[in-house]
C-alpha positions, 0 to 999 in steps of 0.5 A: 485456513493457510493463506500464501501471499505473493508481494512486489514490496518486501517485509519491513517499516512501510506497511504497505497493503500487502503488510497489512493483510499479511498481518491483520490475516495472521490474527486467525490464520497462518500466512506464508509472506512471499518477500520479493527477490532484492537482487541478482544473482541469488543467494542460494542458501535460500533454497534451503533457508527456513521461514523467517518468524514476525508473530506465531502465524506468520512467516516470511518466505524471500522469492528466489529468483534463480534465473535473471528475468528479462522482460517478456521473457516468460520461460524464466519467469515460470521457472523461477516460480516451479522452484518457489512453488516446490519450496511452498509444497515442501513447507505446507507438506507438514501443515496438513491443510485443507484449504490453502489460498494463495493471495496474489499482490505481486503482478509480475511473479507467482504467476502459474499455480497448477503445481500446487493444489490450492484451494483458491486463488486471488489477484488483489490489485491494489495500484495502477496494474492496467496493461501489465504484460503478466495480467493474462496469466495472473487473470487466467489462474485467478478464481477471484479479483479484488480492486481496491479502485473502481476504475480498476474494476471496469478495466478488469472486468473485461477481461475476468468475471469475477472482479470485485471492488473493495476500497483500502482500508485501516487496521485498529492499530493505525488508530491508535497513538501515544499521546507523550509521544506526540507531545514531543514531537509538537515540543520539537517541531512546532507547528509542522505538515507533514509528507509521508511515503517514498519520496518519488519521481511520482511526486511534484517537488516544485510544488513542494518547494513553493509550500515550504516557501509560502509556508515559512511560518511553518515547519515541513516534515517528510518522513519515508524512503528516499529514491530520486532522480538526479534532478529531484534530487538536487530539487529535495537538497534545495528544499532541505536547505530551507530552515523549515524543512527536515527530512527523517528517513524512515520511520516504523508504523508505530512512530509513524502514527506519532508523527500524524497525530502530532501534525497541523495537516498532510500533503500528498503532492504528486503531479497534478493529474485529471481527476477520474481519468489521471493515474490511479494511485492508492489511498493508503496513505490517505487512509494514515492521515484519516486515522489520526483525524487529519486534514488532506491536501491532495494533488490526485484522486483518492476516490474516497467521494464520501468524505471529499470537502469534509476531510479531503481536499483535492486541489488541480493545480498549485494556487488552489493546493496552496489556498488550501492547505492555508484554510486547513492550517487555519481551521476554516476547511470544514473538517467533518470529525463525524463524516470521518469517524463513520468512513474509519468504522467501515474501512477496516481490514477484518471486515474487507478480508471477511468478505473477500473470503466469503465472496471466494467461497461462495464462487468456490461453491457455486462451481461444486453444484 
């Protein structure tokens, strides 16, 4: 099999979801990653520019948005998308597949496949997607949708009949550490709490502030892309400014795994939201925590129930976040290792990506009889 993916994050050090399907897929198969357009107007050479190479299977293919998209605007949208999928059917004209899946993560691009025959088309929606203007068109070419949160799945199940729930997940990789590694890094920085992910308007940085002052025997380590408001901003330079708090940038997946390992606890600390029923935000990060057997503190929902009290600690507003975060920091949260480590061993990509593909085939199928 050849898989397509269509991404709305571009190839690089955040592995996000769509990375890591990408590149757990590329294991067995070869994979076409459809990088997101960076900016207008085009570098046209890329009409003509070859697949850039990650492994043996898997190639990078930057999307070329030759017309500017305006919103709602879906003209341009599908003309953009013709010439992609013509630069596709050219690269797979040489590949004489027989079975070609396109796997859409990007919600507002790919949107109109008919020009190319694939054998199975995907609509992974793995963030808050409800009432995107494109879900209509991405709903109406899609033999299959995937959610990785139930409450994606009711909504979309009224609009597709085939819409599945499959949680986010880890790869074997993301278990793994170097323990010297980690060593140095405790040698560094002592006893620390660690953020990682993009430092975002999303997240409560008046929470934060009032962590690294609590906390002043501990050091506060944020690690990831940096795109603020002016106001957050100015608010992250105030944090910075504290003698326990340190800002790294961004680090690949492999110092990043390190950096976990080495932590005292984690924090995801968005704004307060109304468990069940607030934004939906994907447990990835989450996920990276657990792999290195870490507690969370967590300002939302992470819908993993299983292992809510013995590993994740959801806290609805700032006394209680702090209240926990201290039981973590001093080793009375409960933490259930076994709890964990049964959670890890079914969340796994091969496992997740198996069944996606025998849940497409089995539709596929069941239509041919």
């Amino acid at each position: 099999m050849i898989f397509v993916i269509s991404s709305d994050e571009p190839w690089g050090k955040m592995m996000h979801t769509q990375l890591h399907y990408a590149l757990e897929l590329s294991r067995k198969h070869t994979v076409y990653f459809i990088d997101p357009p960076r900016k207008w107007p085009p570098n046209l050479s890329l009409l003509w520019s070859k697949t850039r190479q990650i492994n043996q299977n898997l190639f990078i293919l930057p999307y070329l948005n030759l017309l500017p998209v305006i919103k709602s605007l879906w003209v341009t949208i599908r003309i953009n998308d013709f010439i992609n999928f013509s630069r596709i059917k050219r690269i797979l004209r040489n590949r004489n597949a027989q079975k070609v899946i396109l796997w859409r993560f990007d919600p507002q691009r790919m949107l109109t496949a008919s020009s190319c025959k694939f054998y199975g088309t995907i609509y992974h929606v793995v963030d808050d997607y409800r009432g995107k203007a494109a879900n209509r068109f991405l709903l109406q070419g899609s033999d299959l949708v995937i959610t990785t949160s139930p409450r994606n799945q009711e909504y979309f199940s009224t609009m597709h009949k085939n819409v599945f729930c499959i949680p986010q997940a880890i790869s074997d990789d993301e278990l793994q550490h170097d323990d010297r590694e980690s060593e140095k890094i405790r040698k560094q920085y002592g006893d620390f709490v660690l953020f990682t992910g993009t430092l975002s308007d999303a997240n409560d940085f008046s929470l934060i502030l009032t962590l690294v002052q609590h906390f002043s025997h501990y050091n506060f380590i944020f690690v990831g892309p940096e795109m603020l408001n002016e106001s957050n901003k100015k608010l992250f330079e105030t944090i910075l400014s504290s003698s326990n708090a340190c800002y790294l940038g961004t680090k690949d997946g492999k110092e990043l795994k390190n950096f976990i390992h080495a932590s005292s606890a984690c924090i995801i600390p968005y704004h307060f939201t109304p468990k069940k029923t607030g934004d939906i935000r994907s447990p990835l990060k989450a996920l990276h925590y657990l792999a290195q057997f870490k507690p969370v503190i967590t300002s939302v929902d992470c819908e993993i129930d299983e292992l809510e009290n013995k590993a994740i600690y959801f806290a609805n507003n700032q006394t209680s976040f702090i209240q926990l975060l201290d039981a973590c920091l001093q080793k009375k949260n409960n933490y259930d290792i076994t709890a964990v480590k049964n959670f890890l061993d079914h969340a796994r990509y091969d496992k997740f990506i198996d069944k996606i593909i025998d849940l497409l085939t089995e539709l596929k199928a069941a239509r041919t009889e």
